[in-house]
C-alpha positions as CSV (number, residue, x, y, z in Angstrom):
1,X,3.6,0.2,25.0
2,X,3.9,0.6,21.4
3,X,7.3,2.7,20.6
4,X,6.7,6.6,19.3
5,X,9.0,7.9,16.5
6,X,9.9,11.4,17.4
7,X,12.9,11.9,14.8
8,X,13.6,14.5,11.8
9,X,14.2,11.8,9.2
10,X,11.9,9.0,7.6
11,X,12.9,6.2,5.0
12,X,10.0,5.5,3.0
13,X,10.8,2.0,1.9
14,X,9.0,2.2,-1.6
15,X,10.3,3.2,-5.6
16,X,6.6,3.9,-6.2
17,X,6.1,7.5,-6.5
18,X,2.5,7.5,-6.0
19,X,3.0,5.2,-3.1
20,X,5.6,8.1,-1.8
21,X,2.7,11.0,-2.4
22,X,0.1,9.2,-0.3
23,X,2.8,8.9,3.0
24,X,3.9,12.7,2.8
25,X,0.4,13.7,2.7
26,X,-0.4,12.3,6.0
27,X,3.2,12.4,7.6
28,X,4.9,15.6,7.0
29,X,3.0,17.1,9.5
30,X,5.3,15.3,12.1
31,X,8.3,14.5,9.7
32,X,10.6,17.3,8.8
33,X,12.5,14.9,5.9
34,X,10.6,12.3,4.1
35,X,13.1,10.7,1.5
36,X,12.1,7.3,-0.4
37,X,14.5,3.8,-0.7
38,X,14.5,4.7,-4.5
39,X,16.2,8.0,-3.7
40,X,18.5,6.9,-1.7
41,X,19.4,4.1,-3.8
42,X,18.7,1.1,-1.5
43,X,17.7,-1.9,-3.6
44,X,14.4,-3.5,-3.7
45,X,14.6,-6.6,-0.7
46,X,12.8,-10.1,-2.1
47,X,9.3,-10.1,-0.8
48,X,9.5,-13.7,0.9
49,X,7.3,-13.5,3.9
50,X,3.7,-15.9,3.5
51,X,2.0,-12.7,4.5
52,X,1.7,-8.6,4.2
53,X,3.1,-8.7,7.4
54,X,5.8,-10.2,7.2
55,X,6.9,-8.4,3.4
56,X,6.0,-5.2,4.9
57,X,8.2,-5.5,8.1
58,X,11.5,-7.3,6.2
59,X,11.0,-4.4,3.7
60,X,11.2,-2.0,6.4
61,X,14.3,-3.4,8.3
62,X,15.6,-3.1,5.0
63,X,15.8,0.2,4.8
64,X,15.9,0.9,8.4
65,X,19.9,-0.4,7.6
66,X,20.2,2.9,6.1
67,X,21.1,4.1,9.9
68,X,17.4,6.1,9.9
69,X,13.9,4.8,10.7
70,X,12.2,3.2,7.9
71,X,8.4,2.8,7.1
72,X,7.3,0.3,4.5
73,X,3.7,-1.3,3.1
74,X,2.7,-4.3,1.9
75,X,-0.5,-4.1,0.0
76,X,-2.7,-6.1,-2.5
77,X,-5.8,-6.7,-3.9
78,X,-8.0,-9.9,-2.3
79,X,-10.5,-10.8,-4.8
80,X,-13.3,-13.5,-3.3
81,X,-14.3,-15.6,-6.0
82,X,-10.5,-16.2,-6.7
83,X,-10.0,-17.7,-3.0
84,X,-8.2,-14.1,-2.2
85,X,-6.0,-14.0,-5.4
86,X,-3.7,-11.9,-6.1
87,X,-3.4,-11.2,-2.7
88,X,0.5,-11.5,-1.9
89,X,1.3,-11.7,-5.9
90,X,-0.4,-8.6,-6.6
91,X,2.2,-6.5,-8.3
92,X,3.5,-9.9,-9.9
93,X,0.2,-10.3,-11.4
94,X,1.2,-6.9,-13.7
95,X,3.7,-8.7,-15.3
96,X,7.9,-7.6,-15.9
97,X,6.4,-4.4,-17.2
98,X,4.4,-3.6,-13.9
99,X,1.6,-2.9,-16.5
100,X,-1.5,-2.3,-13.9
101,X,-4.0,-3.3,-16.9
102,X,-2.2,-5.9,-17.3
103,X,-2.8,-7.2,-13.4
104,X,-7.1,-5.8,-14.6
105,X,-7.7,-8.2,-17.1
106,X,-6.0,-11.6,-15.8
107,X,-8.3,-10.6,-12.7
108,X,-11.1,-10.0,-15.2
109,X,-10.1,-13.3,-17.1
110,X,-10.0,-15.5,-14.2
111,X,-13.3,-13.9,-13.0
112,X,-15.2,-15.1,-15.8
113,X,-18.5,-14.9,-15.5
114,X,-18.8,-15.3,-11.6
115,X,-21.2,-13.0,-10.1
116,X,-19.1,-12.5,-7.4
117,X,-17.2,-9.3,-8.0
118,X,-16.9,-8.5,-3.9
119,X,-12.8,-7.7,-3.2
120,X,-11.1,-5.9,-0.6
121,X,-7.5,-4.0,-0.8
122,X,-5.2,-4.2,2.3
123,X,-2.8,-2.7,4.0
124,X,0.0,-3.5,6.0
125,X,2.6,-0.9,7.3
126,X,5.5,-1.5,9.6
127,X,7.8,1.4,10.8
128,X,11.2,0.0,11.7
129,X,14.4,1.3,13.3
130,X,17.6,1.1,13.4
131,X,18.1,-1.5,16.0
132,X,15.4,-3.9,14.4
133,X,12.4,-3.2,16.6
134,X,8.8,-2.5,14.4
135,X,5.2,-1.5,14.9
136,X,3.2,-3.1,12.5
137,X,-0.7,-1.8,12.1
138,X,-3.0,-2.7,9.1
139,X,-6.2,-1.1,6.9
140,X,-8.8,-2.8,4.7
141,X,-11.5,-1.3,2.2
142,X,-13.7,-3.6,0.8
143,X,-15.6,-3.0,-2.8
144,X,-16.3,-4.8,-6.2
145,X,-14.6,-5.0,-9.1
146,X,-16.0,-3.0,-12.2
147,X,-15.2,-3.9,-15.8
148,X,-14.2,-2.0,-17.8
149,X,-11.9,0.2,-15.8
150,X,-12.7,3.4,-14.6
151,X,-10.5,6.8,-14.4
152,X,-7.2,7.5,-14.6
153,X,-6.2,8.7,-10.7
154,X,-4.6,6.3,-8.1
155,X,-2.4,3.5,-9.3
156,X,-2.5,-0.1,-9.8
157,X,-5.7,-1.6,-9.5
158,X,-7.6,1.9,-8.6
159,X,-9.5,1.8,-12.0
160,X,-11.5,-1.4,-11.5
161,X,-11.9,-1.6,-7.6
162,X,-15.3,0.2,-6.3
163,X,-15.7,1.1,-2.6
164,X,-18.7,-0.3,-1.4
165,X,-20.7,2.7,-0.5
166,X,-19.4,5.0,-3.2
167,X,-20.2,5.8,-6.8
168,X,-16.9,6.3,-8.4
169,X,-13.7,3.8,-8.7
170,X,-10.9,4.9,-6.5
171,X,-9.2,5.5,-10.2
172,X,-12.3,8.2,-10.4
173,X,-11.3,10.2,-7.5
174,X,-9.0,12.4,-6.4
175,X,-6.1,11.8,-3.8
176,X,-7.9,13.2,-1.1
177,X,-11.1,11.5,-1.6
178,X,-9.4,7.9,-1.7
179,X,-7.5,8.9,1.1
180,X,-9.9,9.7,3.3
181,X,-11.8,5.6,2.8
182,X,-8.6,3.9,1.4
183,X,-7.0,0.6,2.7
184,X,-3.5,2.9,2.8
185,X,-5.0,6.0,3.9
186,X,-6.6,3.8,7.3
187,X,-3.3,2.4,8.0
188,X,-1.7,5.7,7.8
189,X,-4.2,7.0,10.1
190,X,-3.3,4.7,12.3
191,X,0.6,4.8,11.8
192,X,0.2,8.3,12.5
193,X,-0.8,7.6,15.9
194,X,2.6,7.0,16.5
195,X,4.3,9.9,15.2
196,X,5.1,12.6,17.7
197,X,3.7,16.1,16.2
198,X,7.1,18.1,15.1
């Protein structure tokens, strides 16, 4: 049986503010205090695991040392005709500056001119407590990549990544539409599963 959190107090394990934004919007209904690692001053763990998995649950036991419950994502963009690159190394792909374009156009270098554009964004989030035990649930949206970019809504790769089935770039629309299809917005819909309404 997969453990319930019914507690007043969550540790989002992220220093990404839109990251933050899409948690509260589906778990304050069943968490009176949402408060993020950055706030709290908790450094950044090293991402060593071979898998969103395993980043997303070390990131959450992390912060889970705080003494409250801790929920963390690992996410990324899989492109196909790169063999699933940047995958883990998404975020490293932006370079020092965390420039998203700058992540765009290596993708859009290294594409070339393959006509595969097919991608997919996943998801991974693990809630973990104090006394190291996790639940671990995933989402997935696959889409195409679209050059140039498109919009300025979402972050990171939102500009250039295309749901398949929709007409605008998850950069195009607002937080409630990307939400609702999102690799992030499935696995909180799952997560949520868990939480015990306040």
């Amino acid at each position: 049986m997969p453990r319930h959190f019914d507690g007043d107090t969550l540790v989002i394990a992220t220093h990404n503010h839109g990251k933050l934004l899409e948690f509260k919007t589906v778990l304050l209904p069943y968490v009176r205090k949402i408060i993020s690692a950055g706030e709290l001053g908790l450094p950044e763990p090293k991402e060593t695991g071979s898998t969103f998995a395993e980043n997303a649950t070390l990131k959450a036991l992390a912060a889970a040392g705080a003494g409250v419950p801790a929920l963390a994502d690992d996410s990324g963009l899989c492109v196909n005709a790169l063999g699933g690159k940047p995958g883990l190394f998404s975020a490293r792909w932006c370079g020092s500056s965390k420039d998203p374009l700058i992540g765009m156009e290596r993708v859009q270098l290294e594409l070339g001119a393959s006509p595969d554009r097919s991608a997919y964004f996943i998801c991974v989030l693990a809630l973990a407590w104090p006394d190291g035990h996790t639940e671990v649930v995933e989402g997935r949206c696959d889409g195409q990549i679209v050059w140039p970019p498109r919009g300025n809504n979402g972050h990171g790769y939102d500009p250039f990544f295309l749901p398949d089935g929709q007409s605008m770039t998850f950069g195009e629309m607002n937080p409630s539409q990307k939400q609702e299809i999102s690799h992030r917005g499935q696995a909180l819909k799952k997560m949520a599963a868990l939480f015990t309404t306040a």
